[in-house]
N, C-alpha and C positions, 0 to 999 in steps of 0.2 A: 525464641521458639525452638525449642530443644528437638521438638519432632520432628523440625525441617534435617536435623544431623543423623548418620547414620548411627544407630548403637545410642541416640538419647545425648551425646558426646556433645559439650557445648563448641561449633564448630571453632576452629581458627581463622582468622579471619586476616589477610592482610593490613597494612596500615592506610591511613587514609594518604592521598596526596601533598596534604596538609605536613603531616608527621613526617613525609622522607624529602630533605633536599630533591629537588629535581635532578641535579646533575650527577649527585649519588647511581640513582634510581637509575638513571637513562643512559648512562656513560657514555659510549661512542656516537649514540643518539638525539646526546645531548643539546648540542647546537641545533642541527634541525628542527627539534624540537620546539624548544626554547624558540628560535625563530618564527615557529610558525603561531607559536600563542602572542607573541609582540607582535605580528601582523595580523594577528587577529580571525585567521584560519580556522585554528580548531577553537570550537568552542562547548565549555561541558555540558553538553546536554546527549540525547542519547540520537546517534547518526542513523536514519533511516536505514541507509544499506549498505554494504561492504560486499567488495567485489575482488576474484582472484583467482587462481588457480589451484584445485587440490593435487600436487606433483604426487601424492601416495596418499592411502587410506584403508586401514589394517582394523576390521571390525573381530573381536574376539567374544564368542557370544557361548554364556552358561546357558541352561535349565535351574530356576531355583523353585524353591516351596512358595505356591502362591502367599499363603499366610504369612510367613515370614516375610516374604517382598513386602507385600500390603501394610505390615506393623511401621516400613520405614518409610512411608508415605505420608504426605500431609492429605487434610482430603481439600477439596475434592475427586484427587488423582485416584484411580482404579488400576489394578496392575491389568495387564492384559495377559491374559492367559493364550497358550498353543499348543494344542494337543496335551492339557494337562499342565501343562507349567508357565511360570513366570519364565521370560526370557529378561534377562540380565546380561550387559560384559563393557564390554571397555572400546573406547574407540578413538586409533591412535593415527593421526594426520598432521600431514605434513604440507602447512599450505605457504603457497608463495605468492609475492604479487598481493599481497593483502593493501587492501586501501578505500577509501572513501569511493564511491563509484563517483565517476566524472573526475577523479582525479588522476592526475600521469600513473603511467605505471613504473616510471621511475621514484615515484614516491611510497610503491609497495615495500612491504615488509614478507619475511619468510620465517616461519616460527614450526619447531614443533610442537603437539599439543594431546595432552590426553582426555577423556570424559570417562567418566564409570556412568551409567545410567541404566534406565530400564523403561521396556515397552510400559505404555500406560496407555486408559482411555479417559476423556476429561469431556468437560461439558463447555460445548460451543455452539451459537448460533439455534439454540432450542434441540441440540441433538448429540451423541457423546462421539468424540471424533478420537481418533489412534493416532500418537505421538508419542516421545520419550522426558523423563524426567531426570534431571542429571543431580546426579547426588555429587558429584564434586569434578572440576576442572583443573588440571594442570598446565603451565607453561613453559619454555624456555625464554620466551620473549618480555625485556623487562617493561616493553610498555604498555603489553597485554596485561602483564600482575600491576602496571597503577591505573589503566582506563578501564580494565574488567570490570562491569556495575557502574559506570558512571559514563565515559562515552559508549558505551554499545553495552548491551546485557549479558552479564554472565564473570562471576568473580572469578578469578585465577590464584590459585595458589601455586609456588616455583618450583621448580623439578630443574633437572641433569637428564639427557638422553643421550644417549650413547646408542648409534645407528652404526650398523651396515648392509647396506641396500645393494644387492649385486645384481639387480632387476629379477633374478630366480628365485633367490634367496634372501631371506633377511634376520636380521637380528637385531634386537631393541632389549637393553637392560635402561630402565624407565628409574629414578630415587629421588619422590618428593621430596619437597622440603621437612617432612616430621615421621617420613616413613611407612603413613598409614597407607599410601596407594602405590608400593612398589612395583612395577611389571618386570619379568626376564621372561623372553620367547624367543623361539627360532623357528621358521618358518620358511618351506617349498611350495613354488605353485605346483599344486595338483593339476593331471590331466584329467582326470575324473573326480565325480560328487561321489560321495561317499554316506551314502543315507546315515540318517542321527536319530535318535528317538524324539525330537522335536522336525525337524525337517528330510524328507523322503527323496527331497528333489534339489536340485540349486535352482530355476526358477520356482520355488516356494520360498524358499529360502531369500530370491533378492524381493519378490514380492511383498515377503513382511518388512523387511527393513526398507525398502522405497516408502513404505507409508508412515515412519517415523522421521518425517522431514520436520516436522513443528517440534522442539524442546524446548523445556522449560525448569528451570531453577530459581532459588531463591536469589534476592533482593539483595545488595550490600549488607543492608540492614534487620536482615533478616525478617521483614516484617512484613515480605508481599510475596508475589512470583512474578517472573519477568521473563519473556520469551524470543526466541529466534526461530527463524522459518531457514532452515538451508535450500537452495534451490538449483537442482540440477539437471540442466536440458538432456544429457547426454548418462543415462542410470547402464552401468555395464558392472558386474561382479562379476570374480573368478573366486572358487575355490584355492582356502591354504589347506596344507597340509602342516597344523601347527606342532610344537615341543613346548608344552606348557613349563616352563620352571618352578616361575611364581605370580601371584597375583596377590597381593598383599591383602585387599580389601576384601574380596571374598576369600581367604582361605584364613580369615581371623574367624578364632569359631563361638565367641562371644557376639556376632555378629552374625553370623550362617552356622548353625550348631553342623557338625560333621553327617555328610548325606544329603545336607539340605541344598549344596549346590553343584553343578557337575561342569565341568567342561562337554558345549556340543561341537561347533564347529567357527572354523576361522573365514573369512572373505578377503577380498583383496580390490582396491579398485585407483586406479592408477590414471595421471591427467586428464583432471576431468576440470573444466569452466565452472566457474559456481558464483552466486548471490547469498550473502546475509542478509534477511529483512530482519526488521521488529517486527515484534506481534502485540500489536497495540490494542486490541478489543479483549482484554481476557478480563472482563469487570468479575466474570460468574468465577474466573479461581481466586480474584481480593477480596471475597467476602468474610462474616467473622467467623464461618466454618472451617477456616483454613489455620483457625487460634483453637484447635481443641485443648 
């Protein structure tokens, strides 16, 4: 489904589990690993929930042309518009403690991770409800890029991060594995919101993006959608004051022709408890409208 890619581009796709030695793939992870599929622990299907802590969380948010958002949509997704525009950007988190819920937290993991995505509204429950559609994930963690799509939803492709985090200040030069979603930022907490042509306020501001807890992306196999609910008791955003460098994926302009995307504003939101669910009821986005 070439629609499901941005720019028509037939995506890339990691390899199957099949295709990489395990011990390749998992390296220092290996054993544990390995371990816990002989005892028969993990098994691949897809884990109701994942449970952990987000130690950082850096949402970098554009304004684009609704039209153009909407071309790189499958349907049934609708972009959601804000004062005029598509809201689009990236969101780059740093979780720890990741792991099956009910499991030790000695068996967490801590990964960095990107998303590009964009507000959408989709059809649920007889009514169109506001979530985010992620056009493509990044990892550092190698056993996120082989259980991405297969234990829990959501494919990963590998990336390098290169952080430093001075709790005031930050800096992230982000270089996937093929280049296409490079990020370089630096980044001050602001003491002040700084009104945007999409948002006037920072409680406007965390109000849209609190209601983008449901995302969804395509299928390993490209042939469906598959969803995560993030869920967090504890919603607190601060303003960044960003240094855009780069952003690879929107500043290709075969992809956002020049004008059609802008930088509005950065967030910031820092240890916070959080839940993975599946989203298991999405029958209305696997229908054959989602093959045009």
């Amino acid at each position: 489904m070439d629609n499901l890619s941005p720019g028509g581009a037939t995506p890339k796709l990691p390899l199957t589990a099949r295709e990489i030695p395990a011990r390749t793939l998992l390296g220092r992870n290996a054993s544990i690993v390995l371990n816990m599929f002989n005892n028969g622990i993990i098994i691949l299907c897809m884990l109701p929930t994942l449970t952990g802590m987000i130690a950082r969380r850096v949402l970098l948010n554009f304004r684009a042309d609704p039209r153009i958002a909407q071309s790189m949509l499958p349907k049934p997704f609708m972009v959601e518009t804000y004062n005029g525009a598509a809201i689009v950007g990236i969101c780059l988190i740093r979780l720890e403690r990741l792991r099956p819920k009910g499991f030790p937290v000695g068996l967490g993991m801590a990964s960095e991770n990107m998303a590009h995505r964009i507000a959408v509204r989709y059809p649920a429950k007889g009514e169109m409800q506001s979530g985010v559609f992620v056009w493509r994930r990044e990892t550092d963690q190698k056993l996120v890029q082989m259980f991405g799509g297969r234990l829990f939803p959501g494919v990963h492709h590998g990336a390098t991060f290169s952080v430093q985090d001075n709790e005031d200040r930050i800096s992230m030069d982000v270089k996937s594995d093929d280049s296409e979603t490079d990020v370089n930022f630096s980044a001050t907490d602001s003491p002040d919101w700084q009104p945007t042509s999409a948002f006037k306020s920072l409680d406007e501001a965390s109000e849209f993006f609190q209601h983008g807890e449901c995302g969804f992306s395509c299928s390993l196999d490209q042939r469906s959608v598959e969803g995560m609910q993030l869920k967090i008791s504890q919603w607190s955003v601060k303003p960044l004051a960003v240094q855009l460098k780069n952003a690879a994926f929107y500043f290709r302009s075969s992809r956002f022709p020049k004008g059609s995307v802008e930088f509005d504003c950065g967030l910031l939101m820092r240890a916070v408890p959080h839940e993975w669910h599946q989203i298991k009821d999405i029958s209305a986005l696997n229908t054959a409208s989602l093959l045009r």
